[in-house]
ROKESE-23349 format. One record per residue (C-alpha): residue number from 1; x, z, y; residue in three letters. Coordinates in Angstrom, 2 decimals, decimal comma, always signed. Layout:
<site NUM; <X; Z; Y>; Ala>,
...
***
This chain:
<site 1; <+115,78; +100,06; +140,92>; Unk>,
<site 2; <+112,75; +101,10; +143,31>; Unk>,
<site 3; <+115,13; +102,44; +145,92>; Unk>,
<site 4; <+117,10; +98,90; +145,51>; Unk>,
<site 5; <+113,60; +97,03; +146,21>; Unk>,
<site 6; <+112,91; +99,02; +149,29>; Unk>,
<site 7; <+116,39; +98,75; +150,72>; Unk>,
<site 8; <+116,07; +94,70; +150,34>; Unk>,
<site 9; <+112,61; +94,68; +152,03>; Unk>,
<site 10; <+113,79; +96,96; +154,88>; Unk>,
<site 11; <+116,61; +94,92; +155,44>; Unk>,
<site 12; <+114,70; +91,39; +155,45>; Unk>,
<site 13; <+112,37; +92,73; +157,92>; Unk>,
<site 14; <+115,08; +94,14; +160,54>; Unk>,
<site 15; <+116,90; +91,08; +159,85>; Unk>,
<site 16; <+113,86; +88,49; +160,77>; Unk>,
<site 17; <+112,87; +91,27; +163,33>; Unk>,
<site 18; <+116,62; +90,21; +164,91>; Unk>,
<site 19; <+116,22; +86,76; +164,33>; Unk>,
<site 20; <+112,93; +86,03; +166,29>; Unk>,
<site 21; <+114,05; +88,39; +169,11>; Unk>,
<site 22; <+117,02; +86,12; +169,95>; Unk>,
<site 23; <+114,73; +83,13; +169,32>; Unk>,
<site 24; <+111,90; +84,00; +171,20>; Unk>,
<site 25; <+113,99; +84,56; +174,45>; Unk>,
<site 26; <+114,55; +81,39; +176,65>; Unk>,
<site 27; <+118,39; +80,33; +177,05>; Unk>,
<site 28; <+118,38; +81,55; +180,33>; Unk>,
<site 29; <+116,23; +85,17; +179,66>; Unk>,
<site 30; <+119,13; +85,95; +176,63>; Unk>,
<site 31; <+122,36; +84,81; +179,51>; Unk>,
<site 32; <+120,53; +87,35; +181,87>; Unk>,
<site 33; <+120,25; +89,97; +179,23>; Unk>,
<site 34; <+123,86; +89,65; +178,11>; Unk>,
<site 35; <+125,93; +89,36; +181,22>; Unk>,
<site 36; <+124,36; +89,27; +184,52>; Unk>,
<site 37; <+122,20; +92,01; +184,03>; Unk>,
<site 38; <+124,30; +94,37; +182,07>; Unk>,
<site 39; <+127,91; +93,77; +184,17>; Unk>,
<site 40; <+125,07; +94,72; +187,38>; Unk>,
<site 41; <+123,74; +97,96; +185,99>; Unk>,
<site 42; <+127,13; +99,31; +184,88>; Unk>,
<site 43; <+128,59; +98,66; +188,41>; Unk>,
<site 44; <+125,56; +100,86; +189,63>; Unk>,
<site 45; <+124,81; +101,59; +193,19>; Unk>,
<site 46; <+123,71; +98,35; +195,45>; Unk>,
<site 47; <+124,70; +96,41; +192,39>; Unk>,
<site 48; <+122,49; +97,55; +190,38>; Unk>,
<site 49; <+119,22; +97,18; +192,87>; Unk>,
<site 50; <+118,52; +93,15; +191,99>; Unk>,
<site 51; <+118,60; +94,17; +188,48>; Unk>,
<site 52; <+116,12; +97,07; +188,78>; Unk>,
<site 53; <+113,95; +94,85; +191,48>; Unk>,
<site 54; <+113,74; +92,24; +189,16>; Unk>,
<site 55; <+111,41; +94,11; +186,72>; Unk>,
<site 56; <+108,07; +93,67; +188,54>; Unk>,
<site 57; <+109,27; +89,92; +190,00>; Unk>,
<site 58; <+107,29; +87,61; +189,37>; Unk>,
<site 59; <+110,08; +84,91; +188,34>; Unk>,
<site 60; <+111,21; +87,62; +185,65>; Unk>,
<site 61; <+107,75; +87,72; +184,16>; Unk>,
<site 62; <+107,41; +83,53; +183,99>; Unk>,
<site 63; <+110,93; +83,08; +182,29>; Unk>,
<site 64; <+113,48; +82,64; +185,20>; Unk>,
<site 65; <+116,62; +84,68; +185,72>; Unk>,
<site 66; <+119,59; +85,78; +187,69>; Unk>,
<site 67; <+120,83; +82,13; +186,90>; Unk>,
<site 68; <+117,84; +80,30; +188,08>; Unk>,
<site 69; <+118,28; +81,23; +192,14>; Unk>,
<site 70; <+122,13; +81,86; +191,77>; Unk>,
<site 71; <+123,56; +79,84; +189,39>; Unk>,
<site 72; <+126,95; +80,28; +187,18>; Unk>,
<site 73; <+127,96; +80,59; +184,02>; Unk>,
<site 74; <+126,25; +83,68; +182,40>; Unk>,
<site 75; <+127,88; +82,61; +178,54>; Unk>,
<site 76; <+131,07; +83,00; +180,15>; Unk>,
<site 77; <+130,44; +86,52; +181,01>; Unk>,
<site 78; <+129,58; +87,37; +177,65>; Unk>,
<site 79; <+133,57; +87,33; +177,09>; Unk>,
<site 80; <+134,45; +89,13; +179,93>; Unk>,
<site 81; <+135,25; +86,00; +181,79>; Unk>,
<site 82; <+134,40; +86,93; +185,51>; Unk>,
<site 83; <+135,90; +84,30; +187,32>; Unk>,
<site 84; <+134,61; +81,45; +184,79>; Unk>,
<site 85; <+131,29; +83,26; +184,83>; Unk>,
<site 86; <+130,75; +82,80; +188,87>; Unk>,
<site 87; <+133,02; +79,47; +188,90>; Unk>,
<site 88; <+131,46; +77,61; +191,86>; Unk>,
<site 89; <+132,26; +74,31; +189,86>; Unk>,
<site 90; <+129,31; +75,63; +187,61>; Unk>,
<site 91; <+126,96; +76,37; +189,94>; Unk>,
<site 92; <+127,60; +79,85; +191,14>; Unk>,
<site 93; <+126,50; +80,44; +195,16>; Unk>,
<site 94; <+126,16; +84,10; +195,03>; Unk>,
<site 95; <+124,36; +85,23; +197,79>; Unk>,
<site 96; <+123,33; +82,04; +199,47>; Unk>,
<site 97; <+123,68; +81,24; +203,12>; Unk>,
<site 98; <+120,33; +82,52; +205,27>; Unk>,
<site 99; <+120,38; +79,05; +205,99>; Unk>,
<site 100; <+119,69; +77,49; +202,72>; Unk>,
<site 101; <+117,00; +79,97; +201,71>; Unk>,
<site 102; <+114,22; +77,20; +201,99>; Unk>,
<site 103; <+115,81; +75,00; +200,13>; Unk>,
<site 104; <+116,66; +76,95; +197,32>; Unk>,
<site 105; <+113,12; +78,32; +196,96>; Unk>,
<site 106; <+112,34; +74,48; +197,60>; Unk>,
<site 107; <+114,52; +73,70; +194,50>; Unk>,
<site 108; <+111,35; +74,63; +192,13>; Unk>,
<site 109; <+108,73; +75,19; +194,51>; Unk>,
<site 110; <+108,93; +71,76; +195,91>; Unk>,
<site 111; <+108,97; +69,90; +192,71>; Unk>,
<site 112; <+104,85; +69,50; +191,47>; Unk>,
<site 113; <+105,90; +68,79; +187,43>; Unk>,
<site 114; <+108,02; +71,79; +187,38>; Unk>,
<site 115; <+105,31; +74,04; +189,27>; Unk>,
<site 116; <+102,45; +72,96; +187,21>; Unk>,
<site 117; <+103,46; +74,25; +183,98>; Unk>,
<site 118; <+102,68; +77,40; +185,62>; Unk>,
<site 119; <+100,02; +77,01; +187,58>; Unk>,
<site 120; <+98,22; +73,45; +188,40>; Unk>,
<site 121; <+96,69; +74,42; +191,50>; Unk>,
<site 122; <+99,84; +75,35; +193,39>; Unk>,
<site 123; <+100,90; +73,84; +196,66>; Unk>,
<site 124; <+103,96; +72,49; +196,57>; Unk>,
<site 125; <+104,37; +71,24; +200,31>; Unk>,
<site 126; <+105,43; +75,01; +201,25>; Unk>,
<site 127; <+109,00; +73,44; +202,28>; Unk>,
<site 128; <+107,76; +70,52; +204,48>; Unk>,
<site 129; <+105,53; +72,82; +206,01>; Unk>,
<site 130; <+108,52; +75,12; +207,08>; Unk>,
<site 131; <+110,42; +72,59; +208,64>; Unk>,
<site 132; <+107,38; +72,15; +210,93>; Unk>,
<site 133; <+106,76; +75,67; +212,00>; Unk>,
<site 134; <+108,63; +77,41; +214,87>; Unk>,
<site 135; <+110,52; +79,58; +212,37>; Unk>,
<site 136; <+111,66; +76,36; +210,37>; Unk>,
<site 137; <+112,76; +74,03; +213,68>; Unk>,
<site 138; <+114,70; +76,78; +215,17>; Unk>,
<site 139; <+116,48; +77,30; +211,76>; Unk>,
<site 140; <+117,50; +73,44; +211,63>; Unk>,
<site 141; <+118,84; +74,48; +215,27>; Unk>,
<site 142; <+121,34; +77,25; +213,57>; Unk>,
<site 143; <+118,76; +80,45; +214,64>; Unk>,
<site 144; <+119,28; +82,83; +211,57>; Unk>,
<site 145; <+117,43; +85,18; +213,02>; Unk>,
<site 146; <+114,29; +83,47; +212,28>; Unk>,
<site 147; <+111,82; +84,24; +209,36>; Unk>,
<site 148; <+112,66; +82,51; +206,10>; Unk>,
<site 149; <+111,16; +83,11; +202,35>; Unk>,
<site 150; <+112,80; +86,19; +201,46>; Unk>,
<site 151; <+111,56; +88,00; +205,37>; Unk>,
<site 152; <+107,86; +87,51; +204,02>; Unk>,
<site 153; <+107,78; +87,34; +200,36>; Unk>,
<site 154; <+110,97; +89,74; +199,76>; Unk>,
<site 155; <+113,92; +89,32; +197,71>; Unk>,
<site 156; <+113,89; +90,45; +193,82>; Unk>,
<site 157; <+110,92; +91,91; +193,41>; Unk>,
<site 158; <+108,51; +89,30; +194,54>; Unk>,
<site 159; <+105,13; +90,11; +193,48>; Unk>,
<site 160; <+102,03; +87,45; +193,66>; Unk>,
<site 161; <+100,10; +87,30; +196,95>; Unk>,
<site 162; <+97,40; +88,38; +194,49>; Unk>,
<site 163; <+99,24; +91,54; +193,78>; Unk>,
<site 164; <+98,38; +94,56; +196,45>; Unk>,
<site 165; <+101,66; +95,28; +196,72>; Unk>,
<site 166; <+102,80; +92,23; +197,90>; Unk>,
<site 167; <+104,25; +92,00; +200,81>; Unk>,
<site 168; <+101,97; +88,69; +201,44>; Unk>,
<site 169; <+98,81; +90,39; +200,35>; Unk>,
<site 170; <+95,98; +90,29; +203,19>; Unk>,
<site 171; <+96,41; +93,61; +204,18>; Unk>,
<site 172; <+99,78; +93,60; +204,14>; Unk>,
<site 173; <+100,45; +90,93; +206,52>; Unk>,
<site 174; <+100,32; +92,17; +209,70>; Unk>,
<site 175; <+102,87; +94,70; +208,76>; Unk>,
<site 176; <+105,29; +92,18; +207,18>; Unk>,
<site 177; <+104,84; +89,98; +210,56>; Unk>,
<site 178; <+105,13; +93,08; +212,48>; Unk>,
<site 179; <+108,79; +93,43; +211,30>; Unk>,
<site 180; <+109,96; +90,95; +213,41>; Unk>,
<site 181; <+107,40; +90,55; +215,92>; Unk>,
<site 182; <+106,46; +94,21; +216,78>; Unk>,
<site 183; <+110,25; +94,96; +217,23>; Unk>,
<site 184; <+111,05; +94,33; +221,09>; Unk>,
<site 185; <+114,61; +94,69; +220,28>; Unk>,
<site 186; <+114,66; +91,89; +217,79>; Unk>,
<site 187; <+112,65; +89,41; +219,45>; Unk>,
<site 188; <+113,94; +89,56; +223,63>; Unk>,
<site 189; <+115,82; +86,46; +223,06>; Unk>,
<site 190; <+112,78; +84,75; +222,70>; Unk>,
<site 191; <+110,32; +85,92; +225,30>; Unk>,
<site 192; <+107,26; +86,88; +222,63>; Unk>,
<site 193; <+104,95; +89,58; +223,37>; Unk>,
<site 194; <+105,10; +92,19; +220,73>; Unk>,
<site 195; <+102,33; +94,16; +221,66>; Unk>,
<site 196; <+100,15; +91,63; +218,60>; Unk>,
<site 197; <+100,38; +94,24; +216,05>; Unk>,
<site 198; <+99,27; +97,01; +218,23>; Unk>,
<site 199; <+96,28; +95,14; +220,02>; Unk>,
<site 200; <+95,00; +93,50; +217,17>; Unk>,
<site 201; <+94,74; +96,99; +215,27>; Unk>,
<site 202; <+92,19; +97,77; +217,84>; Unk>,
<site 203; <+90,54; +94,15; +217,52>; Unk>,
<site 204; <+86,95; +93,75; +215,92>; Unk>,
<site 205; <+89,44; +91,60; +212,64>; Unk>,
<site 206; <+91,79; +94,41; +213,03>; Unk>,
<site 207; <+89,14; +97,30; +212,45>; Unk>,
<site 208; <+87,48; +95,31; +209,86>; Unk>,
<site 209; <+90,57; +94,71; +207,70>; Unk>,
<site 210; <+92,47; +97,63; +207,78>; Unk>,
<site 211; <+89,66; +100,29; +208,40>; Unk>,
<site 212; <+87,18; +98,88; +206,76>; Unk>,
<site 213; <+88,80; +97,04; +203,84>; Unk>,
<site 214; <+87,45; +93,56; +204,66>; Unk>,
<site 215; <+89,54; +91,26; +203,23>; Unk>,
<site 216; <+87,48; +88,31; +204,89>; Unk>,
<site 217; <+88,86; +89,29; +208,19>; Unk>,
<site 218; <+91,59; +87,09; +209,42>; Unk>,
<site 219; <+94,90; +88,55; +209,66>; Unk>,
<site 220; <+98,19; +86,39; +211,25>; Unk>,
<site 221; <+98,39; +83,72; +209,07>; Unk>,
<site 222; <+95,10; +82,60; +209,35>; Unk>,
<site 223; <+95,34; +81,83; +212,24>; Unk>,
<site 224; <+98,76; +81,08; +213,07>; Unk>,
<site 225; <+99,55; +79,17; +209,23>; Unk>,
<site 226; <+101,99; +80,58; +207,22>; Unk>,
<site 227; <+104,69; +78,42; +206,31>; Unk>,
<site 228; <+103,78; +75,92; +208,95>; Unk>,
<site 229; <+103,17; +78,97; +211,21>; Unk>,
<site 230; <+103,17; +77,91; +215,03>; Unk>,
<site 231; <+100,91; +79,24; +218,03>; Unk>,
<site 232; <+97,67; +77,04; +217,99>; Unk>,
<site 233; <+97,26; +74,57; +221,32>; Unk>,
<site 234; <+95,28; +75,04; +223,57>; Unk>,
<site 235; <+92,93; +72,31; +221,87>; Unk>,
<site 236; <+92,81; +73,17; +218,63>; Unk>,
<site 237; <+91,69; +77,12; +219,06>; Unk>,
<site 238; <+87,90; +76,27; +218,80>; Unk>,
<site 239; <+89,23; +74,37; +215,17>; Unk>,
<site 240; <+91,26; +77,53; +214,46>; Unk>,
<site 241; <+87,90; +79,99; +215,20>; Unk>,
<site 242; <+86,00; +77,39; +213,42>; Unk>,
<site 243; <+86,85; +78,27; +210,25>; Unk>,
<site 244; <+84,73; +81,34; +210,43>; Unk>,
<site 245; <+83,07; +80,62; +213,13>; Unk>,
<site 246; <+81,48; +77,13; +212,11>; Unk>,
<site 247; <+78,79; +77,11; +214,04>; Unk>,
<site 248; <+79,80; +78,75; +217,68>; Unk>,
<site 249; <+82,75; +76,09; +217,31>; Unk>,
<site 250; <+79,93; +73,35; +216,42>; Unk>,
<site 251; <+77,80; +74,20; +219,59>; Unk>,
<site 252; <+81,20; +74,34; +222,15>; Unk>,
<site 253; <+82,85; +71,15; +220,93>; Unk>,
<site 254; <+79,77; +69,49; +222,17>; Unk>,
<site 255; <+79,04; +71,67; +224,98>; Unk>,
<site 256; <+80,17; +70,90; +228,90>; Unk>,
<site 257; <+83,10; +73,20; +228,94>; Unk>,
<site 258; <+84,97; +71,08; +225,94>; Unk>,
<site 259; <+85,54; +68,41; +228,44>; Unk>,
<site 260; <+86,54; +71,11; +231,51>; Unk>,
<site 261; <+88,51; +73,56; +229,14>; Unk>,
<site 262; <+90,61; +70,42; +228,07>; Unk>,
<site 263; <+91,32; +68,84; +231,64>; Unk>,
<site 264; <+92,09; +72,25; +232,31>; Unk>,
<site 265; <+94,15; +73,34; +229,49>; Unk>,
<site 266; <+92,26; +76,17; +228,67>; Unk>,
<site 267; <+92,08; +77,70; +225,34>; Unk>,
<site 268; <+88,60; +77,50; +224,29>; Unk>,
<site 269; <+87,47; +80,44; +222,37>; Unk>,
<site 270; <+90,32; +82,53; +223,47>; Unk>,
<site 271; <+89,82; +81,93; +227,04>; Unk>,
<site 272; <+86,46; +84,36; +226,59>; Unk>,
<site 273; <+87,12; +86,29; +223,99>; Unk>,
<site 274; <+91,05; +86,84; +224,14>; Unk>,
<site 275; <+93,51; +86,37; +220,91>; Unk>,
<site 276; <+94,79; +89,33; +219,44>; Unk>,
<site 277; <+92,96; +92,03; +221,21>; Unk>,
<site 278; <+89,20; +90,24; +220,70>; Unk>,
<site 279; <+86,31; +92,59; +220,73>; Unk>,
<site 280; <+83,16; +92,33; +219,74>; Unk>,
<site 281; <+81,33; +90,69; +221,70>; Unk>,
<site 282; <+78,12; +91,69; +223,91>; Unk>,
<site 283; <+75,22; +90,36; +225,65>; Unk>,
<site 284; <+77,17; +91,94; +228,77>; Unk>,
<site 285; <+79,87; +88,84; +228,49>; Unk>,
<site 286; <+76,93; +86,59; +229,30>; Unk>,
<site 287; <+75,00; +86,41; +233,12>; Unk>,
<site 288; <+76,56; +87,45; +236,25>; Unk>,
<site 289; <+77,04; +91,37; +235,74>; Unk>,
<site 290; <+80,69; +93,03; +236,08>; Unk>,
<site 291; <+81,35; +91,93; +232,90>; Unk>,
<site 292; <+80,46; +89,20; +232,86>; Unk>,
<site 293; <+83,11; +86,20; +231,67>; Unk>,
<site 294; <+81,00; +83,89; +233,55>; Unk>,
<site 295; <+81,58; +84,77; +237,15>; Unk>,
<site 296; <+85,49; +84,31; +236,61>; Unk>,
<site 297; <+84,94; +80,39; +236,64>; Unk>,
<site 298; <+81,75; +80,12; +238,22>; Unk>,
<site 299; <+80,90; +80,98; +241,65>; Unk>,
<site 300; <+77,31; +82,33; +243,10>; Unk>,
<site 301; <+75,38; +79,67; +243,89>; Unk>,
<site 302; <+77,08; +77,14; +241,30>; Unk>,
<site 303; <+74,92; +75,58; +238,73>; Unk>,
<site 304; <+77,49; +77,62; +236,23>; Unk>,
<site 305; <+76,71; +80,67; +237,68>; Unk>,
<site 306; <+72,73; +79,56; +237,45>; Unk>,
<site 307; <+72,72; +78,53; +234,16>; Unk>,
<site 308; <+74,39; +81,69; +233,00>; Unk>,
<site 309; <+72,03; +83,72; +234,73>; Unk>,
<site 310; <+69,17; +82,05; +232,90>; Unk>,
<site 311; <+70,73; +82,07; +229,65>; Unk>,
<site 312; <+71,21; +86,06; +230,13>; Unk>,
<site 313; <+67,55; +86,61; +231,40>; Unk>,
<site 314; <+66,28; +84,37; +228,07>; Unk>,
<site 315; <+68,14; +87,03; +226,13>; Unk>,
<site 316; <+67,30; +90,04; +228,02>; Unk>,
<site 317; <+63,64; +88,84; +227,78>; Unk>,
<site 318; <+63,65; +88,56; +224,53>; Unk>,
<site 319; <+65,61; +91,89; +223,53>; Unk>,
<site 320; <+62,73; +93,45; +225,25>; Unk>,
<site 321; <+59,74; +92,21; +223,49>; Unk>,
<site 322; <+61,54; +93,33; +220,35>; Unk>,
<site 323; <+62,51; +96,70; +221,53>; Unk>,
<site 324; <+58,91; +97,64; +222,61>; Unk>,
<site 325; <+57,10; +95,47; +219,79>; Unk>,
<site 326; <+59,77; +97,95; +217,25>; Unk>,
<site 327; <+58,36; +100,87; +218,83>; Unk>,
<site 328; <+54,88; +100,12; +218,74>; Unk>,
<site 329; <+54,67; +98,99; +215,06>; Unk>,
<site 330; <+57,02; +102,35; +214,24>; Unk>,
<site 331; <+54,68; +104,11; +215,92>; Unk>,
<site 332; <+51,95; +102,85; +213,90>; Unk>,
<site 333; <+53,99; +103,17; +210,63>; Unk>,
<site 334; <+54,66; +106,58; +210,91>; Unk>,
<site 335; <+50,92; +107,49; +211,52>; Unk>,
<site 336; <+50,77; +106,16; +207,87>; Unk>,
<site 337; <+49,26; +102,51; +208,84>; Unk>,
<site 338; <+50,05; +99,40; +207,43>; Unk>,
<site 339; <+52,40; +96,99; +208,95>; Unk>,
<site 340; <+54,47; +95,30; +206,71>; Unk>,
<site 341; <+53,81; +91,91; +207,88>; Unk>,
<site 342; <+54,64; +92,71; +211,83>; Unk>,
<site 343; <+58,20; +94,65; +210,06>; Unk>,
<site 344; <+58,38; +91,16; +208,89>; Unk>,
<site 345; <+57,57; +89,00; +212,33>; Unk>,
<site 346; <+60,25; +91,58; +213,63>; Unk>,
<site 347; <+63,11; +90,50; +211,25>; Unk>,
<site 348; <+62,39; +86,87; +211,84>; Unk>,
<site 349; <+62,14; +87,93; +215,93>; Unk>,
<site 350; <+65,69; +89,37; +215,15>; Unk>,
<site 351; <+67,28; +86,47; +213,42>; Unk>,
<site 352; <+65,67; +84,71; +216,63>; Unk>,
<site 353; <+67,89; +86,87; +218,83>; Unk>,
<site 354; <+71,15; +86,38; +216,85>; Unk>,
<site 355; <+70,47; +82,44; +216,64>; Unk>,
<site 356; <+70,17; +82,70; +220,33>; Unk>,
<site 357; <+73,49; +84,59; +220,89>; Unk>,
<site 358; <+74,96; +81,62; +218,54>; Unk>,
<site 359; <+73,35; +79,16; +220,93>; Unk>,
<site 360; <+74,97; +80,77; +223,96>; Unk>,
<site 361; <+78,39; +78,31; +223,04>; Unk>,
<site 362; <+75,99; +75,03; +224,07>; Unk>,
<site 363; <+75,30; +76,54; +227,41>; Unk>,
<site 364; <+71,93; +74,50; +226,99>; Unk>,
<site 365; <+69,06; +76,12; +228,79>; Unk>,
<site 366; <+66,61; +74,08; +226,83>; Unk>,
<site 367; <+68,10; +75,30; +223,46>; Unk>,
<site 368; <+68,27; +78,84; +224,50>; Unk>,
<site 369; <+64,69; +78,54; +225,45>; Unk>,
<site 370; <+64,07; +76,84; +222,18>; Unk>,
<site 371; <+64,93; +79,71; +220,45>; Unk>,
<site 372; <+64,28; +83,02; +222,36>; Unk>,
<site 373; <+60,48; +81,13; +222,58>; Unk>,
<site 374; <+60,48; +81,58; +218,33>; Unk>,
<site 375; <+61,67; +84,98; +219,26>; Unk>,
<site 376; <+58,72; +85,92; +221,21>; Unk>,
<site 377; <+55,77; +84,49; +219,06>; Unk>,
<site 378; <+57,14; +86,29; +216,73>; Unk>,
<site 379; <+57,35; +89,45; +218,42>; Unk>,
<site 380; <+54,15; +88,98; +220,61>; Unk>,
<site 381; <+52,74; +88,32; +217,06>; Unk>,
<site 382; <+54,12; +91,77; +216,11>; Unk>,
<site 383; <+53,35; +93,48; +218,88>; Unk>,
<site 384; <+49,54; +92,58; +218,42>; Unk>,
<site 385; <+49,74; +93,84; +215,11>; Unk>,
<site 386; <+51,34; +96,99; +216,45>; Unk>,
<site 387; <+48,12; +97,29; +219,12>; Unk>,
<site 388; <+45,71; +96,74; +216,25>; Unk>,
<site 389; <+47,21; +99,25; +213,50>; Unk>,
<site 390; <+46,74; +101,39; +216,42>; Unk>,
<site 391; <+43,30; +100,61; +217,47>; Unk>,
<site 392; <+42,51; +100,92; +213,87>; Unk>,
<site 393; <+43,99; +104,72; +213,97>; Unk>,
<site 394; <+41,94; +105,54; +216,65>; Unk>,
<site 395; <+39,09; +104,33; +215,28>; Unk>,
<site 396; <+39,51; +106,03; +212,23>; Unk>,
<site 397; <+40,44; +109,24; +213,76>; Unk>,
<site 398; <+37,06; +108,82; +215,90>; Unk>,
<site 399; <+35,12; +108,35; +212,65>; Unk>,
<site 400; <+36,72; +111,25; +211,67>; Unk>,
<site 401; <+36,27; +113,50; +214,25>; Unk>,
<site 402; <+32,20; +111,83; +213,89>; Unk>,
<site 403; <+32,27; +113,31; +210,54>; Unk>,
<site 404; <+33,86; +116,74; +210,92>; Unk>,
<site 405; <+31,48; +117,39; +213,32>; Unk>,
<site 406; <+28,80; +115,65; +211,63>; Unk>,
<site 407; <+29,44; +118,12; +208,22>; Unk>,
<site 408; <+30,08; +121,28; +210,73>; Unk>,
<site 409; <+26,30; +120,85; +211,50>; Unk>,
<site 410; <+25,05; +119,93; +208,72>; Unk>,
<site 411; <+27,05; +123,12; +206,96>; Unk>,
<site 412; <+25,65; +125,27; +210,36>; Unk>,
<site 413; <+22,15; +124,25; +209,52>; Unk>,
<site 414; <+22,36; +125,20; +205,74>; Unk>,
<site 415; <+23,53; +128,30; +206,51>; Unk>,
<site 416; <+20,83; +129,28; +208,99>; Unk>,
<site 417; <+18,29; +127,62; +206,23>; Unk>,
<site 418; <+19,51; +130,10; +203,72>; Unk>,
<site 419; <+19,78; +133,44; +206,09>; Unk>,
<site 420; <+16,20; +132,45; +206,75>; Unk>,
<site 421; <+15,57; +132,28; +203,27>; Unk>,
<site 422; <+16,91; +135,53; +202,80>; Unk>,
<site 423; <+14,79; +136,97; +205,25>; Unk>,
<site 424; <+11,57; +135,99; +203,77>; Unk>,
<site 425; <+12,82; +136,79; +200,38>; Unk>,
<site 426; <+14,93; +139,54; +200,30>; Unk>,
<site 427; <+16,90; +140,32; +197,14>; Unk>,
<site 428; <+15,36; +143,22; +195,19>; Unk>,
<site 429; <+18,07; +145,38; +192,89>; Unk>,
<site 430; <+16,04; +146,53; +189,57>; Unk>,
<site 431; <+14,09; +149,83; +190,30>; Unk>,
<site 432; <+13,34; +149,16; +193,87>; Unk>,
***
């Protein structure tokens, strides 16, 4: 009768176990799981790769299957039905056309109710974007060739651009760019450089991103878009900098050379500092030196050439003051005196200096002035306190070379006192 009892329970439990494992599976997760997926991983081989790349998608893990991107009748399979269950009157487009890619991912990722039931803050203008970029017009122009959703975000096994192993993940971009655009072979139809990869590596974004593991550094997309990706004109690089660099884009939007850069049809920023390849920059860009950017536009004698001379003699003035006022002061720390406060003129004297290199992109004399003057106070400030902890030390050490000798005499005298004392009283030993 026991034995009876058990048996019932066991078989209630596996039985509702069954039951909410078929319910709790969406229509389309149950079709995938019974035909698509199973026919795929007994064929094996190539088959059998969307199957096994689908188990870190992300689609997989928010519901969608097989069926979702490639339509049919997965039900159908379930019989054995192969022809009903890929019956292009149902849906079925198998491997779709290169050309249709956007608009298949656009199906879903163009549609804002659908998208938001998984996450609210998701763009959904990916698609229109596309069709603006250079990859997107040349498709609508029959180029296959070009970059589509599945070149940058991959196929079945698309992972979220949160995910490090996404091929969209900051790191990884330059290498998933790099596919196309660092391959010479794939991209001499189109006259591109594809030397980016290699000279941004050695950039100052390059060395901070992938040897340094800043993920604030801009990579490709950042400056290029991504799905509306297109080379930035010339008159929109400062905007493109700008995002960073707020406040050098600021100060050259409203400096002389905005006006002469765009009659010219210069690039702003890059025409200085270069694109891919940028460096960091120096104080040696600035004045009339050898390398100097300056003297490429601006000839000896110009007021260009003046006013960059000035700026880089404001600068040089003020790295100076700070060098020796530094040494003094460390001078003085290290003989154990205190100068905290001039350690803290020299900070603000070094903020100065870095304010001033910002200021640079007016190519106002007056401003540069401005602010290299704060500099100096600051440092002249500093280096008096430098000159004083030292004036202090040598006092001190006067005092106590005063003393020493001062004691020596004093200890010279006591000790004659007391051989004379000896002298006149000699000590007896008992018996004497």
């Amino acid at each position: 009768m026991k034995s009876k009892k058990i048996f019932l329970i066991n078989l209630f439990v596996l039985s509702g176990g069954w039951f909410c494992f078929l319910f709790s599976q969406s229509p389309e997760q149950a079709d995938n799981v019974n035909s698509c997926v199973s026919c795929h991983l007994e064929m094996g081989d190539e088959l059998a790769v969307p199957v096994t790349g689908m188990e870190q998608d992300v689609h997989d893990r928010l519901g969608l299957s097989c069926v979702s991107c490639h339509g049919g009748d997965p039900k159908a399979g379930l019989d054995g039905d192969l022809e009903a269950a890929m019956d292009p009157a149902k849906g079925y487009i198998g491997i779709p056309e290169r050309s249709a890619i956007p608009q298949l991912c656009a199906k879903c990722h163009s549609e804002p109710n659908y998208m938001r039931q998984f996450n609210p803050r998701v763009s959904t203008d990916q698609f229109a974007r596309y069709k603006t970029s250079v990859h997107g017009q040349r498709l609508q122009r029959g180029d296959t060739k070009v970059a589509t959703c599945i070149d940058c975000h991959g196929v079945h096994g698309i992972r979220n651009a949160k995910d490090a192993r996404s091929s969209v993940y900051p790191p990884n971009i330059v290498k998933t760019c790099g596919k196309c655009h660092a391959d010479s072979e794939y991209m001499k139809d189109y006259g591109v450089a594809t030397d980016q990869v290699e000279l941004y590596s050695t950039s100052v974004h390059g060395k901070a991103l992938l040897e340094k593991g800043d993920q604030g550094a801009p990579v490709c997309n950042d400056c290029h878009g991504n799905h509306g990706a297109s080379p930035p004109g010339a008159p929109s690089v400062a905007f493109v900098c700008g995002q960073c660099h707020l406040n050098n884009s600021e100060l050259f939007i409203k400096s002389p050379h905005k006006m002469a850069f765009d009659d010219m049809d210069l690039p702003e920023c890059e025409a200085c500092h270069g694109n891919h390849a940028i460096e960091h920059p120096t104080d040696e860009m600035i004045g009339a030196g050898e390398q100097s950017m300056c003297i490429d536009c601006h000839e000896d004698g110009s007021k260009g050439f003046e006013t960059a001379v000035t700026i880089r003699r404001e600068i040089d003035s003020l790295k100076g003051k700070i060098h020796f006022a530094d040494s003094l002061v460390s001078v003085a720390e290290r003989a154990g005196m205190q100068v905290s406060e001039a350690k803290f003129q020299l900070n603000d004297a070094d903020d100065a200096l870095i304010k001033s290199r910002t200021i640079i992109h007016s190519l106002s004399v007056d401003q540069i002035k401005e602010s290299t003057g704060e500099g100096i106070k600051l440092t002249d400030a500093a280096t008096k306190a430098g000159w004083e902890a030292l004036d202090e030390l040598q006092f001190r050490r006067k005092g106590l070379a005063i003393s020493i000798i001062l004691i020596s005499i004093l200890a010279l005298g006591l000790y004659l006192k007391i051989k004379e004392i000896d002298k006149k009283y000699p000590f007896k030993t008992e018996g004497e």
